[in-house]
FIKOLZA-1660 file (N, C-alpha, C; in steps of 0.1 Angstrom, whole numbers, plus 5000, padded with zeros to 4 digits):
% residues 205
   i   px   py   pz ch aa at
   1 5008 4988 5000  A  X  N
   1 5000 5000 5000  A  X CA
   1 5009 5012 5000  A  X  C
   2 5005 5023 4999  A  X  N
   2 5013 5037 4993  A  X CA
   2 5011 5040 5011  A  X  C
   3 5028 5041 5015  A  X  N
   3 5028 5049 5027  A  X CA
   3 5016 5060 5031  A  X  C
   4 5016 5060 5045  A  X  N
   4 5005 5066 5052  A  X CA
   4 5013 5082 5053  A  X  C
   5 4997 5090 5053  A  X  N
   5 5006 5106 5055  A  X CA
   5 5005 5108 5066  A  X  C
   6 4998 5098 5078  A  X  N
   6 5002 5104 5090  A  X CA
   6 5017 5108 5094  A  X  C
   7 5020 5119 5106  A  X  N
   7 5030 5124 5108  A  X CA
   7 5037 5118 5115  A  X  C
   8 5037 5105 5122  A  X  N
   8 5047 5092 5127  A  X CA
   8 5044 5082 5117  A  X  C
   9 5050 5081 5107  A  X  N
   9 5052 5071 5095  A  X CA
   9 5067 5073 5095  A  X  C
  10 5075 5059 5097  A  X  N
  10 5085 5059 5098  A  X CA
  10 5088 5043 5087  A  X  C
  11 5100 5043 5085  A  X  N
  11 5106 5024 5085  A  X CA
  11 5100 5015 5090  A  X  C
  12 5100 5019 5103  A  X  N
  12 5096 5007 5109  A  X CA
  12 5078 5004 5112  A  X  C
  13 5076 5016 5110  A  X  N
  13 5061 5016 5113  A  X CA
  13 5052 5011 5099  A  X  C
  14 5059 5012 5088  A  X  N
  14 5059 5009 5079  A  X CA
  14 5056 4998 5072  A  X  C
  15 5066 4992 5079  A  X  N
  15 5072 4978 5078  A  X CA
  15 5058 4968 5091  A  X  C
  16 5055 4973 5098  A  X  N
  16 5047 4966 5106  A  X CA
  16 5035 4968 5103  A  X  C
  17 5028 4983 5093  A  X  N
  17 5016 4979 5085  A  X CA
  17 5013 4973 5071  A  X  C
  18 5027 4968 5069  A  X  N
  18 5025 4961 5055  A  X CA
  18 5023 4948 5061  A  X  C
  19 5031 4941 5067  A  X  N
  19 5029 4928 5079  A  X CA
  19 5020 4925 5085  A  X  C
  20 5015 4937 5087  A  X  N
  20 4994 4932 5093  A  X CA
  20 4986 4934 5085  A  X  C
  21 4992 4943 5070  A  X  N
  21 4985 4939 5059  A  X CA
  21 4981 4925 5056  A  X  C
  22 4995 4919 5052  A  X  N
  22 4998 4909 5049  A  X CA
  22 4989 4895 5054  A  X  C
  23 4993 4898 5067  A  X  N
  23 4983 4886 5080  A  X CA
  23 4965 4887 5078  A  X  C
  24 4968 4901 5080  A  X  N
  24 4952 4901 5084  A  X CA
  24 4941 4897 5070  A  X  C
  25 4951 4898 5059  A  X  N
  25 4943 4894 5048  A  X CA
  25 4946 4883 5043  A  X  C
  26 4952 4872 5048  A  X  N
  26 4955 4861 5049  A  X CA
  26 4947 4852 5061  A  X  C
  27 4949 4857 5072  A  X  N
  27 4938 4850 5084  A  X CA
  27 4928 4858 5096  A  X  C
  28 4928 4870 5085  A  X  N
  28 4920 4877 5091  A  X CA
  28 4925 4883 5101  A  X  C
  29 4918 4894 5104  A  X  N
  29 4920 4906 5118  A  X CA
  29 4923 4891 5131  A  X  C
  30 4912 4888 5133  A  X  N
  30 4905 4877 5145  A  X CA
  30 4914 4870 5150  A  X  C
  31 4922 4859 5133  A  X  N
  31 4928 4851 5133  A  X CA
  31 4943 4850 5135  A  X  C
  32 4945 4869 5134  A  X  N
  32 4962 4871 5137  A  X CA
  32 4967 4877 5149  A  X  C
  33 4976 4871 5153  A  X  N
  33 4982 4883 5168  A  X CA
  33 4992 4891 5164  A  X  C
  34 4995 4900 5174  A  X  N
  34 5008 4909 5173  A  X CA
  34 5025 4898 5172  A  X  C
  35 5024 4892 5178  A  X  N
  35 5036 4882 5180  A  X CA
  35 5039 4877 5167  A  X  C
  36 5027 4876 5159  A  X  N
  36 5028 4870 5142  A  X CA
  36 5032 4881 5133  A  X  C
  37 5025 4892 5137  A  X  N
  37 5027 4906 5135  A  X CA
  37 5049 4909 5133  A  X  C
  38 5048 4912 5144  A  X  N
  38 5058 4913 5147  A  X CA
  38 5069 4904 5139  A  X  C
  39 5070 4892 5142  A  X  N
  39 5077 4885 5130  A  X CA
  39 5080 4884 5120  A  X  C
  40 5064 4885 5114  A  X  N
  40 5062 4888 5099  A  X CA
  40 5073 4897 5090  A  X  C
  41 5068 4913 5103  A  X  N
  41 5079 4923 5099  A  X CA
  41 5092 4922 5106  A  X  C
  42 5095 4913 5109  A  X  N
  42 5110 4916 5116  A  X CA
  42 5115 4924 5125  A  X  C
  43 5105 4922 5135  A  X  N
  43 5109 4936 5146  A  X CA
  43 5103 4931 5158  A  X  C
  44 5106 4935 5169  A  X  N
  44 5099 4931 5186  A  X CA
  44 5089 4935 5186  A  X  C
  45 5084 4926 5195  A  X  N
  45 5066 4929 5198  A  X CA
  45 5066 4941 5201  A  X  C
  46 5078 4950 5213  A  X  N
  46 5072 4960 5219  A  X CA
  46 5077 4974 5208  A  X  C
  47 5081 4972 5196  A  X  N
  47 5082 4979 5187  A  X CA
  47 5072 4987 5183  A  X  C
  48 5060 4974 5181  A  X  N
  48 5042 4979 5176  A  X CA
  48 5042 4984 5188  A  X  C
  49 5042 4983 5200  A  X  N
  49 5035 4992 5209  A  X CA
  49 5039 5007 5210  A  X  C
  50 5051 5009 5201  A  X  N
  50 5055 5022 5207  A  X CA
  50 5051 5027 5194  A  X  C
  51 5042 5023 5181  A  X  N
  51 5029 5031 5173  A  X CA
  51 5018 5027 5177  A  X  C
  52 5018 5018 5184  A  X  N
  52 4998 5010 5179  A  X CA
  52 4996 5005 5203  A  X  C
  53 4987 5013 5201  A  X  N
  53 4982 5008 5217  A  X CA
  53 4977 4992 5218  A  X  C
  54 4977 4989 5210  A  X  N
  54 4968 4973 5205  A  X CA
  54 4966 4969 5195  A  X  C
  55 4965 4957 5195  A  X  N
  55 4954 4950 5182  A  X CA
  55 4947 4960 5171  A  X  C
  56 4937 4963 5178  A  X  N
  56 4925 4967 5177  A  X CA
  56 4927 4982 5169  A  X  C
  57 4939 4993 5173  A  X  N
  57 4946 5000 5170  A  X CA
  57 4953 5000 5157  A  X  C
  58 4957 4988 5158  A  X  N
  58 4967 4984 5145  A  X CA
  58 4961 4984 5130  A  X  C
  59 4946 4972 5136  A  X  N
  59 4939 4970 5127  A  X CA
  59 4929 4981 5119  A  X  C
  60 4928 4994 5131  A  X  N
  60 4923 5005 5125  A  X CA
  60 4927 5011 5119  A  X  C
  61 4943 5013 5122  A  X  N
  61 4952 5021 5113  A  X CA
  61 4955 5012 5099  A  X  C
  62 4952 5002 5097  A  X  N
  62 4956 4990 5086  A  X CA
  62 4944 4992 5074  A  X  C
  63 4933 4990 5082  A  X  N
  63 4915 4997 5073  A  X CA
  63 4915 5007 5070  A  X  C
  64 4915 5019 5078  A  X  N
  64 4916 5032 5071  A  X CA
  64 4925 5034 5064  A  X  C
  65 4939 5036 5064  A  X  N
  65 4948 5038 5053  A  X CA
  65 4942 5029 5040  A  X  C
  66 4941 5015 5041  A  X  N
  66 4937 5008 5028  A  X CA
  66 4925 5016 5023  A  X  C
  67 4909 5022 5028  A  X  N
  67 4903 5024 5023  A  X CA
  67 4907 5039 5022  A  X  C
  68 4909 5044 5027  A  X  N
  68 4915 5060 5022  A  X CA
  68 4920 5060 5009  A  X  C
  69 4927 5051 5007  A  X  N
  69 4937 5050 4990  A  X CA
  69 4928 5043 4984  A  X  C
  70 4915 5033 4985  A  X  N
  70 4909 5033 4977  A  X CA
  70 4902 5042 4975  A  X  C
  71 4897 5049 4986  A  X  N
  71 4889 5065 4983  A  X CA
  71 4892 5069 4973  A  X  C
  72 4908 5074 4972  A  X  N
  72 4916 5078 4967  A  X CA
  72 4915 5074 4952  A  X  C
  73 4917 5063 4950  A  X  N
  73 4920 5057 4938  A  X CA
  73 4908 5057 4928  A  X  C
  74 4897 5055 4932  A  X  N
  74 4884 5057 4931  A  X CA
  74 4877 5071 4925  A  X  C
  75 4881 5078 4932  A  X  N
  75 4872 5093 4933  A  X CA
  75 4884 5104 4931  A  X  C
  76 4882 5103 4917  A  X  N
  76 4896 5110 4918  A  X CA
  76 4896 5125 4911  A  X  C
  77 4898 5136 4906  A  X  N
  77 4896 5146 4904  A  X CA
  77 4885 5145 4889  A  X  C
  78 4889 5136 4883  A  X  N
  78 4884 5136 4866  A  X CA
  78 4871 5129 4870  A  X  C
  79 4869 5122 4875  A  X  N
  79 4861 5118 4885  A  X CA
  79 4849 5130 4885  A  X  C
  80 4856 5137 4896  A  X  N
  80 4846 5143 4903  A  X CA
  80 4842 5158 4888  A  X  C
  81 4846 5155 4882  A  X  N
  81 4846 5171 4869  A  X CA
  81 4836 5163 4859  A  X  C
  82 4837 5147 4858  A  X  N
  82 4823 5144 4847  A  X CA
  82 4814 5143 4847  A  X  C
  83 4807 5140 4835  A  X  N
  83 4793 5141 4837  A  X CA
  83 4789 5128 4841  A  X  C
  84 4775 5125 4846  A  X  N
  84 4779 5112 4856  A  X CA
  84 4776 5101 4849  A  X  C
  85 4774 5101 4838  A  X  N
  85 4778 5088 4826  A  X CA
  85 4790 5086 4829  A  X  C
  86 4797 5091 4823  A  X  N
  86 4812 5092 4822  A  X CA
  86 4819 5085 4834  A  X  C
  87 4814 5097 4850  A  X  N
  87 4816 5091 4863  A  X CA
  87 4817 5074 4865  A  X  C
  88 4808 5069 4859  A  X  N
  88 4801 5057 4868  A  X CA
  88 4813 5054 4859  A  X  C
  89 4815 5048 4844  A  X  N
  89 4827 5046 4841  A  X CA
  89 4838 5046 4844  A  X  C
  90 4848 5054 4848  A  X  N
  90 4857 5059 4856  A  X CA
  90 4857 5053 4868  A  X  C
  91 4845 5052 4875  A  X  N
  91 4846 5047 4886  A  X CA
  91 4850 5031 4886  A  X  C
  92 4844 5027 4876  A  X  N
  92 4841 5012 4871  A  X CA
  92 4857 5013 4874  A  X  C
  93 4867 5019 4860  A  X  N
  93 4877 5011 4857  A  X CA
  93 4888 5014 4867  A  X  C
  94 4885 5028 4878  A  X  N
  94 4897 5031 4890  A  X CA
  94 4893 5017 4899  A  X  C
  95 4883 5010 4899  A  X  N
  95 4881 5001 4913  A  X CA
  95 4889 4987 4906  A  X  C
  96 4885 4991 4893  A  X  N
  96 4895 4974 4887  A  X CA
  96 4906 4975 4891  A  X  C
  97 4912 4989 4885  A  X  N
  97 4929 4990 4889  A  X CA
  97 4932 4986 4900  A  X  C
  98 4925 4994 4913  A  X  N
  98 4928 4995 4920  A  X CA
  98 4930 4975 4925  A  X  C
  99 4922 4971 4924  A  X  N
  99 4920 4955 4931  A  X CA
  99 4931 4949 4921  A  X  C
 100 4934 4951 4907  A  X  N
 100 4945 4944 4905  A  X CA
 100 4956 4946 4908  A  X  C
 101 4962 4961 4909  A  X  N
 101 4974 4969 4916  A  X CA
 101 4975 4967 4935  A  X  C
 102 4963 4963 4938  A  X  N
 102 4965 4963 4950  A  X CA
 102 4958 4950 4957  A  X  C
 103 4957 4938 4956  A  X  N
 103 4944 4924 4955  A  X CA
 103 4948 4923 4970  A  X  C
 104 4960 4921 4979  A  X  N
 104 4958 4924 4994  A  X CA
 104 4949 4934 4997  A  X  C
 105 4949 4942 4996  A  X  N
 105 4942 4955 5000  A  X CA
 105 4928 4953 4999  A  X  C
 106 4928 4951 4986  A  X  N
 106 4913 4949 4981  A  X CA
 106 4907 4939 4990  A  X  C
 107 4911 4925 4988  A  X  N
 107 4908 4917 4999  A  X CA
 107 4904 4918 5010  A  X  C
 108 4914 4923 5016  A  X  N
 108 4910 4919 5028  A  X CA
 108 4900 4939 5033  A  X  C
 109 4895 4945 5027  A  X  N
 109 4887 4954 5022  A  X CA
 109 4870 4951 5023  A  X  C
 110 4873 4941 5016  A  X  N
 110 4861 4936 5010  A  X CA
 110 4854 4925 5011  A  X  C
 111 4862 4917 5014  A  X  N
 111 4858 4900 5016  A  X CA
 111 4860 4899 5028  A  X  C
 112 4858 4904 5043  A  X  N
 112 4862 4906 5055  A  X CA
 112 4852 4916 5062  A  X  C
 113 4839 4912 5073  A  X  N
 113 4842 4920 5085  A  X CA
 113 4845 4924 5092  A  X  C
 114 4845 4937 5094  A  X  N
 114 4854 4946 5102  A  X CA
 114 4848 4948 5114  A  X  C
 115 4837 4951 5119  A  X  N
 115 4829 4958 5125  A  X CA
 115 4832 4952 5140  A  X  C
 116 4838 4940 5146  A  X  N
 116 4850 4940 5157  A  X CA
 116 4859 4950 5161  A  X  C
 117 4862 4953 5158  A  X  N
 117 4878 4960 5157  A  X CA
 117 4877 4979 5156  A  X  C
 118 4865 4983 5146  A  X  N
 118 4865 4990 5141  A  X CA
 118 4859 5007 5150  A  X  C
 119 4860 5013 5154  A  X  N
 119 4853 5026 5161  A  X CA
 119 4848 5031 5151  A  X  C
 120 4837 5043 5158  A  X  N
 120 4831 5047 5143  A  X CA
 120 4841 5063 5135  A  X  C
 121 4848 5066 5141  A  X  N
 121 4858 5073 5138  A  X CA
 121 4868 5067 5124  A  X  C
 122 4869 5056 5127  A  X  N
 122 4876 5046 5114  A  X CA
 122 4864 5044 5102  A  X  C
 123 4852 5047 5106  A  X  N
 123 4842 5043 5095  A  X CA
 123 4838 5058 5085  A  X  C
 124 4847 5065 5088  A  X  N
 124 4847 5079 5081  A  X CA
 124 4850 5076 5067  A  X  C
 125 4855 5074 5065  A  X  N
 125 4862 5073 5052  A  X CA
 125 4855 5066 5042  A  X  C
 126 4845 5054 5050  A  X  N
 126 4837 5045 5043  A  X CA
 126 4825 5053 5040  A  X  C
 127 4819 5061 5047  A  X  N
 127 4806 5070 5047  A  X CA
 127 4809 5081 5037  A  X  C
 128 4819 5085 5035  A  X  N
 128 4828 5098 5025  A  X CA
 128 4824 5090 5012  A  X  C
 129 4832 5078 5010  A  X  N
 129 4831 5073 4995  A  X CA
 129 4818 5070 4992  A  X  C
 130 4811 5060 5001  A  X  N
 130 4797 5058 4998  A  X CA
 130 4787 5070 4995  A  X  C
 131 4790 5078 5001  A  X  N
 131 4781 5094 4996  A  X CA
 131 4783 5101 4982  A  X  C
 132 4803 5102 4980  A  X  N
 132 4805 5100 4968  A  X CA
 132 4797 5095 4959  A  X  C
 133 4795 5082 4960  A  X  N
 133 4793 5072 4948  A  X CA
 133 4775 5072 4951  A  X  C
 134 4770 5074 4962  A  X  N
 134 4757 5072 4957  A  X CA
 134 4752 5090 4950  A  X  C
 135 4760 5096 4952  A  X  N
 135 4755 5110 4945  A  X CA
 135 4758 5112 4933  A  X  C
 136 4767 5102 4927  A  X  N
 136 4769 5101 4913  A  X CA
 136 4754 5094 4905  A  X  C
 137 4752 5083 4912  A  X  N
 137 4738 5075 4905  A  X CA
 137 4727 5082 4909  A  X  C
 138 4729 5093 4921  A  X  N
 138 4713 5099 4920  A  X CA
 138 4721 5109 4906  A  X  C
 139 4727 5114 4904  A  X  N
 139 4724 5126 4895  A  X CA
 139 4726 5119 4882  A  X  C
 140 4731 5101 4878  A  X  N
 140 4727 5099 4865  A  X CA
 140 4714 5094 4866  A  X  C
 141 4707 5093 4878  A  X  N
 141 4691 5087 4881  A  X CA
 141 4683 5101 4873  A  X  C
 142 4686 5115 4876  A  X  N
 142 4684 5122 4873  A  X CA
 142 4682 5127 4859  A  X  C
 143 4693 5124 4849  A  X  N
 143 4690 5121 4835  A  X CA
 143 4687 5116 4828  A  X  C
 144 4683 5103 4837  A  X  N
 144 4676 5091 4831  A  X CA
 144 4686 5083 4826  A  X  C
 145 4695 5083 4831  A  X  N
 145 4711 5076 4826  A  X CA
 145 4707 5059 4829  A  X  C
 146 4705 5059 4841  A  X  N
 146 4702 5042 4847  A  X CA
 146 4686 5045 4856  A  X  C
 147 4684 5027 4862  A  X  N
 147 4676 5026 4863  A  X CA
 147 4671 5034 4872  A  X  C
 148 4655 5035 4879  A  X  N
 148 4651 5042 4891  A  X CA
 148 4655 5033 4901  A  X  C
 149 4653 5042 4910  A  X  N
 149 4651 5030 4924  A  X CA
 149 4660 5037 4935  A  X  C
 150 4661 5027 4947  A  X  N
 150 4673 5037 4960  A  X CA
 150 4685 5033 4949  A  X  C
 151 4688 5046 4955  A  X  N
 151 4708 5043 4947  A  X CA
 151 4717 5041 4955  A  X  C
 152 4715 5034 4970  A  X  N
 152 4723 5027 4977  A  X CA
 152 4717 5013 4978  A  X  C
 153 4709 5009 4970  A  X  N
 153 4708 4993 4965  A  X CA
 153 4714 4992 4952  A  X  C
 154 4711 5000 4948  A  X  N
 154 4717 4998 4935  A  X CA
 154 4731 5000 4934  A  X  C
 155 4738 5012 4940  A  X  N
 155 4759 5005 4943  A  X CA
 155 4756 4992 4948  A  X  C
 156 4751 4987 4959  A  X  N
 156 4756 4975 4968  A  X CA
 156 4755 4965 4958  A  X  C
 157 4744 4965 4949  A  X  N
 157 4743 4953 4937  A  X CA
 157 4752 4957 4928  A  X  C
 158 4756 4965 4924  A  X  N
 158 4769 4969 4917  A  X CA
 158 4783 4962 4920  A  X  C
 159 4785 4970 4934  A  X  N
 159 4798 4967 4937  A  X CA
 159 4797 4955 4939  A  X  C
 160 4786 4947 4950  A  X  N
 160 4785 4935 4954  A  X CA
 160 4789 4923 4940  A  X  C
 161 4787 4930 4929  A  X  N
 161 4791 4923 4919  A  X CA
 161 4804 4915 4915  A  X  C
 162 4809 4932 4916  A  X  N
 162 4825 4931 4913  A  X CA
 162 4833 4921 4926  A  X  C
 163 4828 4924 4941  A  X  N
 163 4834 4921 4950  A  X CA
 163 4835 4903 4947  A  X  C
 164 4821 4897 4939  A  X  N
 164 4823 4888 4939  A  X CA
 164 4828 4882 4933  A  X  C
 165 4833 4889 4916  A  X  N
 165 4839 4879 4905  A  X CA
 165 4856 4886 4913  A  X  C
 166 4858 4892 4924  A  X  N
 166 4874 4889 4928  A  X CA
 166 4878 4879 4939  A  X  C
 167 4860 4874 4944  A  X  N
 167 4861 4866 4955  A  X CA
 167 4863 4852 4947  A  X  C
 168 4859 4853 4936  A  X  N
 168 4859 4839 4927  A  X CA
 168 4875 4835 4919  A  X  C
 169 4879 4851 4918  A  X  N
 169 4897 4846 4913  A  X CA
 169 4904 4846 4926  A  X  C
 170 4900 4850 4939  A  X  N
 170 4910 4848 4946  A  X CA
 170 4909 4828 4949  A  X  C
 171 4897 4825 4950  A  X  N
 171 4893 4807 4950  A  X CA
 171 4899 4802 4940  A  X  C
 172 4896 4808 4925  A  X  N
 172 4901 4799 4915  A  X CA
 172 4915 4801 4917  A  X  C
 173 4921 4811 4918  A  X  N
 173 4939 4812 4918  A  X CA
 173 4942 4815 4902  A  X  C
 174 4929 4823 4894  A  X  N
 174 4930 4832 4885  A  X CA
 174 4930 4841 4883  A  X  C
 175 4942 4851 4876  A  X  N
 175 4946 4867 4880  A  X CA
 175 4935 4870 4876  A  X  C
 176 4932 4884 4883  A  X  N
 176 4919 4890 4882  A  X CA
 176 4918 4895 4868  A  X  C
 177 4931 4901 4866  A  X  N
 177 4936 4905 4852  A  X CA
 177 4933 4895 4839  A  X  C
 178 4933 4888 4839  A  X  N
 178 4932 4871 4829  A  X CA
 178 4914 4872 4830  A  X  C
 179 4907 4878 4834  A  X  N
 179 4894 4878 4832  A  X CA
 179 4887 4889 4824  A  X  C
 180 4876 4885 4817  A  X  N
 180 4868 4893 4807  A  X CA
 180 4865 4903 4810  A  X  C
 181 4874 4914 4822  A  X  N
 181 4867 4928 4828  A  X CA
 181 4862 4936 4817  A  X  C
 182 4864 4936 4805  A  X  N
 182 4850 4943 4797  A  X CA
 182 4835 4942 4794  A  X  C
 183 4841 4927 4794  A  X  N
 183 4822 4921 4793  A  X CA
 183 4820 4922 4809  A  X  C
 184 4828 4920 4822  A  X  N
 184 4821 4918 4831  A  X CA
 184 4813 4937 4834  A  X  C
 185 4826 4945 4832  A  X  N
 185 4819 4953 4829  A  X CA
 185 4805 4964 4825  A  X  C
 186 4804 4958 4814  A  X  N
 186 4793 4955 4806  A  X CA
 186 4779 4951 4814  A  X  C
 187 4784 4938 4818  A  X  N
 187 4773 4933 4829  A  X CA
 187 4769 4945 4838  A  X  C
 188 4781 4948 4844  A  X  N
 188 4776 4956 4862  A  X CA
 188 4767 4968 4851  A  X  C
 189 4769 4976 4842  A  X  N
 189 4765 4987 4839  A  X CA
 189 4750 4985 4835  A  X  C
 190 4752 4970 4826  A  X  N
 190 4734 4969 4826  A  X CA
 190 4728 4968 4837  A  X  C
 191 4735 4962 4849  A  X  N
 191 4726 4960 4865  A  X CA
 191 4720 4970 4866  A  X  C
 192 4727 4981 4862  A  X  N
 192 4723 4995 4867  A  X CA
 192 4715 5000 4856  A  X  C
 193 4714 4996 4846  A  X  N
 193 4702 5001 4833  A  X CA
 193 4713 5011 4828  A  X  C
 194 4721 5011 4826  A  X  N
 194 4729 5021 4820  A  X CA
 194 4733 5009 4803  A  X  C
 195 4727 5016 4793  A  X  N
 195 4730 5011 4781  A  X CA
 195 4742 5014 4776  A  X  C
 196 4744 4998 4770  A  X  N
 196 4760 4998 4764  A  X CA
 196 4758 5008 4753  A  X  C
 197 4766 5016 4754  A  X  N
 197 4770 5022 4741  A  X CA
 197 4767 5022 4726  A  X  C
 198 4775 5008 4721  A  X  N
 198 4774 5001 4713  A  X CA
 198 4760 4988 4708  A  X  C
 199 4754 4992 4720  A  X  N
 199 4743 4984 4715  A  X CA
 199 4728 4986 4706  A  X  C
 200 4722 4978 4697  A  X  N
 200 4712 4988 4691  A  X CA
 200 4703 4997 4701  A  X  C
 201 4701 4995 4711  A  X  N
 201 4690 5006 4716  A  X CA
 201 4698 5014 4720  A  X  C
 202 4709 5017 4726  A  X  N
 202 4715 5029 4729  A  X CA
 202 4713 5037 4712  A  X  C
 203 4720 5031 4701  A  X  N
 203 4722 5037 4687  A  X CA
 203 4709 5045 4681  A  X  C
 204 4695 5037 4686  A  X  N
 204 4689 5041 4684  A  X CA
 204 4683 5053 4690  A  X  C
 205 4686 5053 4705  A  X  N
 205 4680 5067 4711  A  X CA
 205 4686 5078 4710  A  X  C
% end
């Protein structure tokens, strides 16, 4: 993951959030301790304590930074300047990148509850993007872009989509990349009633 901008980001602290990256998206938050922690990265247990008061600490600092850079990666200036055809697009192909450039991250992101571990101070970041993204489908709901309906069912059936054809390559042990993300594409956009491009009824209207 792209170092954190907090202002104690060091080597070593560095080194011990890539490490509980690593674990916690391998055996989960639940499933890892600091002692595994610590090994992973190569450093003394009481190393993490002189960043992370805990577990529970670690694992907040480990979630928010991952979902901030997906914030990030996601919603990004060109993003926020189109028109929201365009948007949902954009959005489509920053969340691919993002999960193939980053499939730890993404993972354990996505295919993972958090809500153990998590304060609601750490769920900021999550409520920011989600507002993002459902204000994009109310305002292409608005032009008649896609279908009617709440447009926080309709991301969750969206995303819930995507989350699943990377829950199916992390099983099969097929890069996410090696898969038809055009046509799958394709798919999520019709979920949403947004017509292909290329197809006769878009040409037509």
């Amino acid at each position: 993951m792209p170092p954190s901008a907090t202002a104690d980001e060091t080597p070593l602290r560095r080194k011990v959030m890539d490490a509980a990256l690593e674990l916690f998206d391998e055996r989960t938050w639940d499933g890892t301790n600091v002692p595994e922690i610590a090994a992973r990265a190569g450093v003394a247990v009481g190393s993490i304590y002189r960043y992370f008061a805990n577990k529970q600490a670690l694992g907040e600092a480990v979630f928010t930074e991952a979902k901030a850079a997906f914030a990030d990666a996601v919603i990004t200036e060109d993003v926020r300047k189109a028109d929201p055809v365009t948007a949902i697009g954009l959005v489509w192909q920053h969340q691919v990148a993002f999960a193939i450039t980053h499939p730890q991250a993404f993972s354990f992101l996505e295919h993972q509850v958090h809500g153990a571990y998590l304060r609601p101070q750490a769920l900021e970041v999550v409520d920011r993007l989600n507002r993002d993204l459902v204000e994009i489908l109310r305002q292409a709901q608005a032009i008649g872009a896609i279908r009617p309906g709440d447009p926080q069912v309709l991301l969750s059936m969206a995303f819930g989509a995507f989350v699943g054809v990377t829950k199916h390559s992390r099983a099969s042990g097929i890069a996410l990349g090696e898969y038809d993300l055009d046509g799958i594409g394709r798919a999520v956009m019709s979920l949403l009633g947004l017509k292909d491009p290329d197809s006769p009824e878009a040409m037509a209207s």
